[in-house]
N, C-alpha and C positions, 0 to 999 in steps of 0.2 A: 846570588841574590844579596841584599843589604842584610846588617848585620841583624840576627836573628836575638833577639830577647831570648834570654834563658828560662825564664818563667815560662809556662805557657798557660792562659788562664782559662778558666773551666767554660764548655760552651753554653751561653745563655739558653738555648732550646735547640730543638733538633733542627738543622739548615736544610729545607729540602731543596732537592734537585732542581735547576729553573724547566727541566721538562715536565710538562703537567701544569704547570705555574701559571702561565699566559699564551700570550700569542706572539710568536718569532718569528722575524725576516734576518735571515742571511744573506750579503749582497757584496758581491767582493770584497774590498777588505774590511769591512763594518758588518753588525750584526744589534739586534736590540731586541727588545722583549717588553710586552707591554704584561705586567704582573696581574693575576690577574686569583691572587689570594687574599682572603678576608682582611681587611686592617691595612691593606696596601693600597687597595683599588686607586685607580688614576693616575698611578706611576709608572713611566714607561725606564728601562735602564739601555742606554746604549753603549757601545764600546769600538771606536776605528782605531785604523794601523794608518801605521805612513808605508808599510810593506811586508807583508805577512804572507805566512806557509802555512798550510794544514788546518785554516779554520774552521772548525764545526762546532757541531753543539757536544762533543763528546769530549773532543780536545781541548774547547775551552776552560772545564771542569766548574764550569758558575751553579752557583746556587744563591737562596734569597732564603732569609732568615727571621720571622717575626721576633723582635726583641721588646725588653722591659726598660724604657730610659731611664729607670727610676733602680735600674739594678742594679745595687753594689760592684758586683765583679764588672760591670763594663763601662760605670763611674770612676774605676779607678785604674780603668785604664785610658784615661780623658785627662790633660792639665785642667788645672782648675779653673774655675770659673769658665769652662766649655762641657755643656749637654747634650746629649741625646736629642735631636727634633722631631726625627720620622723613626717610627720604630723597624727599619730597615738596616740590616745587619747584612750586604753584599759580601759573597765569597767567589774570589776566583782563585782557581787552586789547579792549573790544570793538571791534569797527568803525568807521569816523569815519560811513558811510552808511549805519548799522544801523539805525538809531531808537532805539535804547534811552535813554531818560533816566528819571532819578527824583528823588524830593524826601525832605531831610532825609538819613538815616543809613542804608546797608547794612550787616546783619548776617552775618558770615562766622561760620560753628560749622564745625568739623572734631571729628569721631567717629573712632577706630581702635585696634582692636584690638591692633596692634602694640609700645602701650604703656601703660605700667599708670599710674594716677592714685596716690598717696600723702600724705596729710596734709606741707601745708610744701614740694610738689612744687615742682624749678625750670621745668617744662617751659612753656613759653609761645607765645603767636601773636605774629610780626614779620612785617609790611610792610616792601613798598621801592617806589621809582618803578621804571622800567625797568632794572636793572642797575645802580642805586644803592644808597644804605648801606639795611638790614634795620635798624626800631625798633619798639621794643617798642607792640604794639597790645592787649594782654590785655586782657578785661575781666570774662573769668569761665574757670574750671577746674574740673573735676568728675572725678566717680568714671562708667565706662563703657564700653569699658577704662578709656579716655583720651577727654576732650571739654573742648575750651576755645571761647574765641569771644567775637570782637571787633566794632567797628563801624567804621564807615569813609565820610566821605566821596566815595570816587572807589576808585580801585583801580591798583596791577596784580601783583606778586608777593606771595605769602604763604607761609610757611613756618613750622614748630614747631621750636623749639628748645630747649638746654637750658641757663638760663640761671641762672649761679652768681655772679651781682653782689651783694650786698646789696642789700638792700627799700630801701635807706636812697640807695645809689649810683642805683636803678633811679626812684626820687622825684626826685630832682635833675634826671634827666635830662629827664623827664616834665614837670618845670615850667619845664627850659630849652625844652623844644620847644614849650609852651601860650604863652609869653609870646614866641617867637623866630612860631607863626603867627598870636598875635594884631595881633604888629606888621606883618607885611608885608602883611596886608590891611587897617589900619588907613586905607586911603580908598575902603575897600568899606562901612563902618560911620558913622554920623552920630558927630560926635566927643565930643558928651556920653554917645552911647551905649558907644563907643570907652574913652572915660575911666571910666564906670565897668564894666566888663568888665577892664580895667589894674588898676583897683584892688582888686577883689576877687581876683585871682590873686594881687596882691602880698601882699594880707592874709591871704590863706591860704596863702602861704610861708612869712609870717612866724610864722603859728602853729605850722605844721610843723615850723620852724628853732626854736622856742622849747618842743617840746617837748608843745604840743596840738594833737595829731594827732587828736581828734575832732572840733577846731572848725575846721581846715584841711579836712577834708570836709566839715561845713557849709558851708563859704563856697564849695568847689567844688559841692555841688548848688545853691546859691543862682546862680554862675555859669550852670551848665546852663540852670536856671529860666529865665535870662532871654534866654542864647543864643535857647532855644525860642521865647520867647513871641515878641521878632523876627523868628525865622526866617519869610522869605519876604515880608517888607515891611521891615526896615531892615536885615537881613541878609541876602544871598542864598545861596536854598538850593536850588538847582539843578545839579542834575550831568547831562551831554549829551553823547552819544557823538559830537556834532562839536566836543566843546572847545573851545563859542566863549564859557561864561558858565566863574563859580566857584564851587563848593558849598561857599563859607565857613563857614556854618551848620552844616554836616554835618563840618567838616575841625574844627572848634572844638567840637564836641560828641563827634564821636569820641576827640582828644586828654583831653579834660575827663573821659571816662569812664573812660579805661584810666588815666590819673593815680589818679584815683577805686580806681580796683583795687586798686592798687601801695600807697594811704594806709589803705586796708580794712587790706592785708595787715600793715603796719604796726603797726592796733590789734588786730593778731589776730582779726579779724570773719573 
């Protein structure tokens, strides 16, 4: 898994199990739950694979969490000037002796009624590892009330927030984090392969920083492109609920997509 914060911060309330919670369909490789706890109501969470083993509701290890957005300890685990929106504290944490693994990208969507979508909305999907810092994971928002949804790698907290950075501040941070995890798996990757995955990130910062923010998303789908076409032979693209491999592939495609969002928003697409 991604590098693991040393802190671990204290849990806002007790996360119950999403059995008992709502109502569940499991359907090949997707599964969702419509929440069906006080303060929640009218959010449904879904979660697909592009290829997946062992999924259940046991393996999955999820749970749903009423939280406080006004709570210090999970304030400060948020950059600034980004809140809490839905008092929704998602955990997936599966098992290490579950069996669940899968290949490539999971897709997280949250649905809820609780909040309204609006042209230019701040409201957004953020990951964290276990009780470390919340980053921005967007990769799409819509009208429904409210529905956004990201891809991921690996997992374990998620939460919507409302997030009042600049398009501008939230790009920078999105190509600090694509080039900070290209490098530290950088001898998980053959090094020509390595070198140019470096340089097309570089070259599509520099389009962005210079102003052509259509051709800075070129060069991130052309990134994707090739993530893809290695994944699973010079890139590994495995994630394992005994955390013994790394879904490179999936943690580099994720980041590349929700960057991809943030430069959408940018040209106004």
């Amino acid at each position: 898994m991604r590098k693991i914060l040393a802190c671990l911060a204290l849990l806002l309330s007790v996360a119950a199990p999403v059995a008992g919670q709502g109502l569940i369909n499991l359907s090949g490789n997707s599964i969702s739950i419509t929440i069906s706890r006080p303060g929640l109501l009218g959010t449904e969470v879904s979660l697909s694979f592009e290829d997946v083993t062992g999924l259940n509701l046991l393996s999955l290890g999820l749970s749903v969490q009423v939280v406080n957005p006004n709570d210090p300890a999970l304030q400060a685990r948020l950059p600034a000037g980004v809140t809490a929106a839905l008092p929704l504290l998602l955990r997936i944490e599966p098992p290490r002796l579950g069996g669940l693994s899968f290949r490539g990208i999971a897709t997280l969507q949250i649905h809820t009624e609780l909040l309204q979508y609006v042209p230019g909305t701040p409201l957004r999907l953020y990951h964290a590892p276990l009780g470390g810092q919340f980053e921005d994971m967007t990769a799409f928002v819509g009208a429904g009330s409210y529905r956004c949804r990201g891809t991921t790698g690996g997992f374990s907290e998620f939460l919507i927030v409302r997030d009042t950075r600049t398009v501008d501040q939230a790009i920078a941070a999105k190509f600090d984090r694509l080039e900070e995890e290209l490098e530290e798996y950088a001898a998980s990757i053959p090094a020509p392969l390595y070198e140019d995955l470096e340089d097309r990130v570089a070259a599509a910062r520099s389009d962005y920083e210079q102003g052509a923010t259509a051709a800075a998303i070129q060069k991130i789908d052309g990134f994707l492109s090739v993530v893809q076409q290695h994944s699973g032979t010079d890139i590994p693209n495995v994630w394992r609920a005994a955390r013994d491999v790394e879904n490179v592939a999936g943690y580099l495609r994720a980041e590349a997509m929700s960057l991809r969002f943030s430069l959408a928003r940018k040209l106004g697409n």
